[in-house]
N, C-alpha and C positions, 0 to 999 in steps of 0.2 A: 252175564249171569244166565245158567240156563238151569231154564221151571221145569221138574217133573211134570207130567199131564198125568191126569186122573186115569187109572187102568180099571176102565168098565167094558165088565162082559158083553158079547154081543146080544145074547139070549138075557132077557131079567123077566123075573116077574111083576106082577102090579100088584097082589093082593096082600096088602096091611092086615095086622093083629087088630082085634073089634077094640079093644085095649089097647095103648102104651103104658107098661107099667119101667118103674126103675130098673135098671140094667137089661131093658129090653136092647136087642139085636137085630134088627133092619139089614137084613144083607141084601146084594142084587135085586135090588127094587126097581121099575121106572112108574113115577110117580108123576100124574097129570091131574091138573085143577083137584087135587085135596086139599082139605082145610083141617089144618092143624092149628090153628090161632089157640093161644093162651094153652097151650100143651102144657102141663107138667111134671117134670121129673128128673129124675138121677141118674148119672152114668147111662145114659142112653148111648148106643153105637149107632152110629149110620156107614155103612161101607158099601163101595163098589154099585154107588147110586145114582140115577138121575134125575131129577127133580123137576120138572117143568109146572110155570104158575102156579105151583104148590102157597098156599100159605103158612106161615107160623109167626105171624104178627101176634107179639103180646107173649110169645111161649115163655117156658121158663125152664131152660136145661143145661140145671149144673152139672160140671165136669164132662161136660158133651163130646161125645168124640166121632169125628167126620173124616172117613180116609176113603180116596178114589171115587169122590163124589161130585157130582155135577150138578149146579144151581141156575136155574135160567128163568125169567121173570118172574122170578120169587117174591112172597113180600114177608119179609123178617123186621118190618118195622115194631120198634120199641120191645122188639125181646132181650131177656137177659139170659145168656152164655156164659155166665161162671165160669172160669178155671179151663174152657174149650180146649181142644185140640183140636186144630184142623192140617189135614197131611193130606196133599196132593189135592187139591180142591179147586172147581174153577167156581165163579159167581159171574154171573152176565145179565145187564140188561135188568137189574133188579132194585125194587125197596127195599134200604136200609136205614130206612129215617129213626133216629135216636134208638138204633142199637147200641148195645150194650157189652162190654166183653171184656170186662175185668179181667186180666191172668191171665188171657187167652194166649195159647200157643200157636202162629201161623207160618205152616214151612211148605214151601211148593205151592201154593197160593197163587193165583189169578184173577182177579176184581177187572170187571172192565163192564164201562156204562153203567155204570151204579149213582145212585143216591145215598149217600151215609151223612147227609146235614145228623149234627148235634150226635151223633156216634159216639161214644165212649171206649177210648182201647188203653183204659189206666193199668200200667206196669204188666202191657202187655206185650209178646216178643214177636216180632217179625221176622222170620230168616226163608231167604230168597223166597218175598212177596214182590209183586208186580201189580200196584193200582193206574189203570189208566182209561182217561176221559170219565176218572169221577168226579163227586162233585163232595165235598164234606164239610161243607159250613159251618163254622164254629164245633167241630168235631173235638172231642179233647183226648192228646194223645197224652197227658203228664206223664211221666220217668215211663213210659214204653221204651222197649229196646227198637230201634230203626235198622239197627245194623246190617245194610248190606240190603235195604229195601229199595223200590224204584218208583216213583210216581210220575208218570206221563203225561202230560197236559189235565192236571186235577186242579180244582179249584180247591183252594186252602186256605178260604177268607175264612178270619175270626178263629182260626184254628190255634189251639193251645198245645205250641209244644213244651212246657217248660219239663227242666229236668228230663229230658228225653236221652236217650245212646243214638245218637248220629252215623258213626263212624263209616265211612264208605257207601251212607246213604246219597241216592242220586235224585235230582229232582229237576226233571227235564217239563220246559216251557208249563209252570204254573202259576199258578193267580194267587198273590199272597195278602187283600187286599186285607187291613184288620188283625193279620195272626198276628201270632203273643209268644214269647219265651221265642225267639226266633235267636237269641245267642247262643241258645243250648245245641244250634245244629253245627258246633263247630265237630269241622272232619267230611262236612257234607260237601255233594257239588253239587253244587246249579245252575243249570244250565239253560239261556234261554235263545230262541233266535233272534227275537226282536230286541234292540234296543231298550225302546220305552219297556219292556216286562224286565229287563237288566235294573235300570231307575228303578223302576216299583219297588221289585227285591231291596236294591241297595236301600231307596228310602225307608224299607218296613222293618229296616234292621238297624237303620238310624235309631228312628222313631223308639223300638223295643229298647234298643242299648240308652238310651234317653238324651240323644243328643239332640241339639236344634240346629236345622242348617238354615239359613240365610243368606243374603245378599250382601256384601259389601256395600251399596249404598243404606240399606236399613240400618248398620253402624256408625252412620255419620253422626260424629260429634257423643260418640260410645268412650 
């Protein structure tokens, strides 16, 4: 599967409106240690941007739309993202603890070294996403579409996939210690190299499909 990369300018400027108001436009920004926490608003655009340590922990930007943008130790912890779109985006190295992102649309997408523990992406669409070396602890993906998504060595303990679209989602060496709705990923692969992480998988999909495995001597006299 191959990720469009974000197309940013080499020239950007840095100076922000004293305001963000609704269907403000953000273009060719490079944006260093600003604090945008609990931001809010409407149809905001962010295009052809870089964002470095920026904050927007707490923001609150429905229908958000983010194309050829670049995120790097950001902290988007506990915002809500409504209805997003994000196209051609990379995220690195960042807070995403109990984000939020109902609807959100993610195509060309890049996560890598991130934190999204307790994340929320309900009936939201993945197409050619690549997460890897995150971490999403009890993240809840319910009925999000997967389709065609890749997760690389991500931790995916306590993670809720129920009712999820799977189909041709791949999911190379991750930690499933706890997940939930783990039948909903049929169509997926998984792929691990260890052994014992093959077990884990297999046991966590026991466990979910509600079966009990046991030893033949624990049924003596069953």
């Amino acid at each position: 599967m191959k990720i469009a990369a974000p197309r940013v300018r080499t020239q950007l400027d840095s100076v922000l409106p004293e305001e963000i108001d609704d269907e403000e436009r953000l273009l060719d920004l490079a944006l260093e240690d600003i604090d945008l926490s609990d931001l809010e608003a409407e149809h905001v655009e962010l295009g052809g941007c870089r964002l470095t340590r920026c904050k927007l922990a707490g923001s609150d930007l429905d229908k958000l739309i983010v194309v050829d943008t670049e995120l790097t130790q950001c902290d988007v912890a506990n915002a809500r993202w409504s209805d997003a779109a994000l196209t051609r985006v990379t995220i690195t190295a960042s807070r995403m603890i109990g984000f939020s992102g109902p609807g959100a649309s993610f195509q060309h997408v890049t996560v890598r070294d991130t934190v999204l523990d307790f994340a929320s992406f309900r009936f939201a669409k993945f197409h050619k996403v690549e997460l890897t070396d995150c971490r999403l602890q009890n993240a809840d993906l319910v009925s999000a579409d997967l389709t065609g998504a890749v997760f690389r060595r991500c931790d995916l303990s306590g993670v809720e996939f129920s009712q999820v679209k799977a189909a041709k989602a791949v999911f190379v060496d991750c930690t499933w210690d706890g997940a939930k709705g783990l039948g909903s990923l049929a169509g997926a692969t998984v792929a691990a190299s260890s052994p014992i992480d093959t077990l884990a998988f297999t046991s966590a999909v026991t466990v979910a499909a509600g079966i009990h495995l046991a030893h033949p001597d624990d049924l003596n006299g069953a």
